[in-house]
C-alpha positions in Angstrom: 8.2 -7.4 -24.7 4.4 -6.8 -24.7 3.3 -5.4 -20.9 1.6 -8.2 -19.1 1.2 -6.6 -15.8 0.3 -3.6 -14.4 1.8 -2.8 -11.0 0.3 -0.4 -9.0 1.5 2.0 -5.4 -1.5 3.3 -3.7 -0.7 6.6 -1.8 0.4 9.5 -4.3 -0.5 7.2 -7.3 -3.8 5.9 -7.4 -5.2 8.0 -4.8 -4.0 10.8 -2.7 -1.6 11.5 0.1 -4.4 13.5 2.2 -6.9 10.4 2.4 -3.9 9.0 3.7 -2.7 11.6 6.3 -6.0 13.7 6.9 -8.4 10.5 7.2 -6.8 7.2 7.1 -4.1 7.7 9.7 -5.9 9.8 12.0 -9.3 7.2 11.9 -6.3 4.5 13.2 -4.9 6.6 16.1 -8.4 8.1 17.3 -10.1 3.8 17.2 -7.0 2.1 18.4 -7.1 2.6 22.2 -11.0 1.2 22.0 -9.8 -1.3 19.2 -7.1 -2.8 21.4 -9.4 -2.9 24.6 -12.3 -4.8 22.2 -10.2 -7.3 20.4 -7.2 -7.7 22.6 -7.4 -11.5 22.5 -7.5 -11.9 18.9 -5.6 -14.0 17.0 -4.7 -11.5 14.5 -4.2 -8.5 17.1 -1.9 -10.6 19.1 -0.1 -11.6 16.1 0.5 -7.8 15.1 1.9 -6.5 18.6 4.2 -9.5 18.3 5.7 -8.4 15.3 5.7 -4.5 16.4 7.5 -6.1 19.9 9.9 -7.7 17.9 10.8 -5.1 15.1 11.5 -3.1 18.5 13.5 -5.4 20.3 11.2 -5.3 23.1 9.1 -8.4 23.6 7.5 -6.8 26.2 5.9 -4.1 24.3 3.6 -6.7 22.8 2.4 -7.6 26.8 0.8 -4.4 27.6 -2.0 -2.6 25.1 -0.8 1.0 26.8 2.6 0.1 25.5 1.5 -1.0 22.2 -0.8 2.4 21.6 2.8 4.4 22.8 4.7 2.3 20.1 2.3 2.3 17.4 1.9 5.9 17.6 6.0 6.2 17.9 6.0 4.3 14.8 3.6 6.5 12.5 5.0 10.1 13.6 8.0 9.0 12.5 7.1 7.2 9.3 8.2 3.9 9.6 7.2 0.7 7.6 7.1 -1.6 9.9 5.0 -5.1 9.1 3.5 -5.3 12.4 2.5 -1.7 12.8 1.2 -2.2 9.4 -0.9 -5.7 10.0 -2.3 -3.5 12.9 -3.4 -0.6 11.2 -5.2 -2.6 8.9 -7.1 -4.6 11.2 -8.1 -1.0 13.2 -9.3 0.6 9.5 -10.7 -2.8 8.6 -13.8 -1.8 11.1 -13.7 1.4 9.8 -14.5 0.9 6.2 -17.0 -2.3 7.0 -18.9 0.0 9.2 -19.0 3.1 6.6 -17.2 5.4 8.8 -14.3 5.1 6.3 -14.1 5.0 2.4 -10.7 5.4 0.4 -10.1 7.8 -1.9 -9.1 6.9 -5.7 -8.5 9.6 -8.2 -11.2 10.0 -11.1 -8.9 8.4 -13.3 -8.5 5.0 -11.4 -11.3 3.1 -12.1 -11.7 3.3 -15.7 -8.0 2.7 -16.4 -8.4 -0.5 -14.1 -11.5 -1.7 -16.3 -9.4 -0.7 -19.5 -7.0 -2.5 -18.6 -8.6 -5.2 -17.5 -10.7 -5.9 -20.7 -7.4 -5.3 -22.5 -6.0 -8.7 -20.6 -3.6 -6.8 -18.6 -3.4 -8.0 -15.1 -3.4 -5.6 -12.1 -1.4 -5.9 -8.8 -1.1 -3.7 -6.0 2.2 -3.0 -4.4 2.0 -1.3 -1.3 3.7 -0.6 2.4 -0.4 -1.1 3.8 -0.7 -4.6 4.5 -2.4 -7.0 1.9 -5.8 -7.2 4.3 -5.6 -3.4 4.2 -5.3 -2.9 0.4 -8.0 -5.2 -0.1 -10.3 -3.1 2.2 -9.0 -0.4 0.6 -10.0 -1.4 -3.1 -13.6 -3.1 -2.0 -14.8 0.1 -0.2 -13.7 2.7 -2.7 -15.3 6.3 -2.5 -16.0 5.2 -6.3 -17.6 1.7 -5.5 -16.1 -1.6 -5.5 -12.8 -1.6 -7.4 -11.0 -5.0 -6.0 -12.7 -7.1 -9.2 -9.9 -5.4 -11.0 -6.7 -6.4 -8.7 -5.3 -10.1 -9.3 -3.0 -10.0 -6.3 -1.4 -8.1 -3.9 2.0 -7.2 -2.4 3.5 -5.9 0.7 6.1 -5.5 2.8 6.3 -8.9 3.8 7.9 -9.8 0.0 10.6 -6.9 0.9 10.8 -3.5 1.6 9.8 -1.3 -1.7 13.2 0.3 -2.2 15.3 -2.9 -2.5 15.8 -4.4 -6.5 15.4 -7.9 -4.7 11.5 -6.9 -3.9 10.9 -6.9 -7.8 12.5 -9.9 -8.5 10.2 -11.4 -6.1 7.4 -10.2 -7.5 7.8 -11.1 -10.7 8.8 -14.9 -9.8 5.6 -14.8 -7.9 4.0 -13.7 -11.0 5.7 -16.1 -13.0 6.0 -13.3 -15.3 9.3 -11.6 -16.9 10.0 -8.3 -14.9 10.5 -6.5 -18.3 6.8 -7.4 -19.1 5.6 -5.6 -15.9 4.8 -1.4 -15.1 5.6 0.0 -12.1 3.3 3.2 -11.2 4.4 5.0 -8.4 5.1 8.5 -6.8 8.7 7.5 -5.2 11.6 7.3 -7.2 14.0 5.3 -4.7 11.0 2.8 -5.7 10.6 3.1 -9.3 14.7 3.2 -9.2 14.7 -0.3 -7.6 12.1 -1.6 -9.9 13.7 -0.6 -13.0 17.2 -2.3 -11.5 14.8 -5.6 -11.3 14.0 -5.3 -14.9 10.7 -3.6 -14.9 9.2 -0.8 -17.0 8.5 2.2 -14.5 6.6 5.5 -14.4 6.7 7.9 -12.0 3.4 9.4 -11.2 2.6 13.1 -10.2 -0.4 14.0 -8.8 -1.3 17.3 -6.8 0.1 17.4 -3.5 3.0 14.7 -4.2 6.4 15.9 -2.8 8.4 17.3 -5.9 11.0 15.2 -7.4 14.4 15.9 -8.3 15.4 16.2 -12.0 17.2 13.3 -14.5 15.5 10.8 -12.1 15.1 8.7 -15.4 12.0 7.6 -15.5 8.6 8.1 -18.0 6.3 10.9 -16.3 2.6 10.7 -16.2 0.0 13.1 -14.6 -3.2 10.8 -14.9 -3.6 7.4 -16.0 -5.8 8.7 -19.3 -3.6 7.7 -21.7 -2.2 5.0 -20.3 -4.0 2.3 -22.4 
C-alpha cells in the first residue's frame, strides 16, 4: 500500500539526544523551583502534580511544591515516562521557548524532508514520550524557524506507552488510516518492534550520539532523511 503517513520520534530521530539532555532537561530542573512558586495555582500545574501524585501513589506529593520539585527530579534521573512529569515539563519549557531562552534542535535534514513530504501529500505526525503541548513548542520554535506547518497531529503517552503494539493500533484508528500505509522513524527498536507488530512500515534511525543497536533487529536503516522521498 502507498505510504500515507509519516510518523515521526523526536529525540535521536529528528533531532538530537544532547538538545535533549545538555539543554532541554537541564533548562526544566534549573526554572522549576521558580516555575512552581509563580504558577502554583494554575489550572494546568495543578493538573500535572495530580497525575505525578498519582502515578506515585502518594496523593500528597501533589500538596506540597518542595515535594513535587523532589519527585519531578526523582523521575527524570531515573528516566521515567511518566504523563504527569511529562505535562509538567512542558509547561516549565513552554516559558522557555516563548521567551527565547530556549530553541530546539532539528537536524539539517529535517525541515526539507518535512516540506518534501508535505508537497508530496504525505501527512506528518509526531510520536513522542514529551507531551503534545511540548512537541508543539518544540516544532514552532525550531533553531531552524517554524516547523509545526508541517505536523498534522500529534501523539503521546496518553494514547499508550511507545513500546506496546496496542499504541500503534491507536494511532492508526485515530488516523483513520491503515497501519501498513504508515512509517515509523525512530532511534528505539523496542519501538519500531512494536510498531511493526501493529502493522506499520518502520525504520530505525541512526544519528551521531544514538546508543548503538544490536544486530538482526529487523528493521530498514537510515542515517539522514535525504533520501527518504
Amino acid at each position: 500500500m502507498k505510504t500515507r503517513v509519516i510518523l515521526l520520534d523526536i529525540e535521536g530521530t529528528t533531532s538530537s539526544i544532547e538538545y535533549v539532555y545538555d539543554v532541554l532537561f537541564p533548562y526544566v530542573r534549573r526554572e522549576l523551583p521558580s516555575f512552581l512558586e509563580a504558577h502554583w495555582n494554575d489550572s494546568k500545574v495543578q493538573a500535572a502534580c495530580l497525575k505525578i501524585a498519582e502515578e506515585a501513589g502518594q496523593e500528597y506529593i501533589s500538596l506540597m511544591r518542595m515535594t513535587v520539585i523532589q519527585e519531578v527530579f526523582r523521575l527524570m534521573d531515573t528516566d521515567v515516562k511518566s504523563t504527569g512529569l511529562k505535562d509538567l515539563q512542558g509547561l516549565v519549557s513552554g516559558e522557555g521557548y516563548k521567551s527565547g531562552k530556549l530553541r530546539a534542535h532539528f537536524y539539517d535534514d529535517v525541515p526539507s524532508t518535512l516540506e518534501k513530504w508535505t508537497q508530496a501529500g504525505k501527512m506528518c505526525c509526531v510520536y513522542s514520550s514529551g507531551s503534545i503541548a511540548a512537541q508543539k513548542n518544540f516544532y514552532r520554535y525550531a533553531n531552524v524557524g517554524d516547523l509545526s506547518k508541517y505536523i498534522s497531529a500529534h501523539f503521546d503517552t496518553t494514547t499508550g506507552p511507545k513500546r506496546e503494539q496496542a499504541s500503534y493500533v491507536a494511532i492508526a484508528a485515530a488516523l483513520k488510516t491503515s497501519p501498513n500505509a504508515i512509517v515509523f522513524y525512530s532511534d528505539v527498536v523496542a519501538e519500531l518492534d512494536a510498531a511493526k507488530t501493529a502493522g506499520m512500515q518502520t525504520a530505525l534511525v541512526v544519528r551521531p550520539g544514538n546508543k548503538p543497536v544490536p544486530e538482526g533487529h529487523g528493521h530498514r536503516v537510515i542515517q539522514s532523511f535525504g533520501g527518504e522521498i
